[in-house]
N, C-alpha and C positions, 0 to 999 in steps of 0.2 A: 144135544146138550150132555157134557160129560156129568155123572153119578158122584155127588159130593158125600163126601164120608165127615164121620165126627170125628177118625183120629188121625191125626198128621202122618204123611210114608214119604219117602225117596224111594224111586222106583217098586213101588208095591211093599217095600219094608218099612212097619210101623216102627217110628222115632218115640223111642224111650225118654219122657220127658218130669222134670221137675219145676214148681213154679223159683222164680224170682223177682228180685224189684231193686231199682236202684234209688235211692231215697236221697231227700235234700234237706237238709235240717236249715236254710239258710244261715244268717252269721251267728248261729245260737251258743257257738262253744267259743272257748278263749284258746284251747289249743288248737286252730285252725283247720278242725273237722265242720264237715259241711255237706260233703256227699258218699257214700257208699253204696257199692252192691251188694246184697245178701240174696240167701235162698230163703224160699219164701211169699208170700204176701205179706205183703205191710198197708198199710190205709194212711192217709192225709187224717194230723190228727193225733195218730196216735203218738204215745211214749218210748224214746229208746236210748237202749243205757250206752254211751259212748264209750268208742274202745281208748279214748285217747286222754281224756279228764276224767271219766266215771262219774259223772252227774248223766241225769236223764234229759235227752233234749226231744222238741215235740217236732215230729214230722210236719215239714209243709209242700213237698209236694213228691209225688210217684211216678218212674215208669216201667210198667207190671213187663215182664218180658218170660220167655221158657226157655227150659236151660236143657238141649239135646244131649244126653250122655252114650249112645250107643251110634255116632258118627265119629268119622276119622278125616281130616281134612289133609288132603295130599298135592304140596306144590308143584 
């Protein structure tokens, strides 16, 4: 059985990682904001200021994801 490690690598090199989250405020704004990605953790629940109205809309739902910074993708 292969030796499971706690930090993420491609071929042996540890992936440089930051959290993020892509959040769903459903239909809560009138300038047809609704979903964004940001960096971060964000929670179901919380308060967040809209970039598009500037009132605060409340999150309803999350998906947490990591944001690799020291990869290059080459086609």
């Amino acid at each position: 059985m292969a030796e499971k490690t706690s930090a993420p690598s491609i071929d042996g090199v540890p992936l440089d990682l930051s959290p993020g989250t892509i959040i769903d405020v459903g239909d809560a704004c009138d300038q047809d904001f609704t979903t964004d990605m940001r960096r971060g953790r964000y929670d179901m629940g919380e308060w967040i200021r809209c970039p598009d109205c500037g009132q605060e809309h409340q999150i309803v739902s999350v998906t947490r994801f990591d944001i690799v910074h020291n990869i290059r993708v080459v086609s």
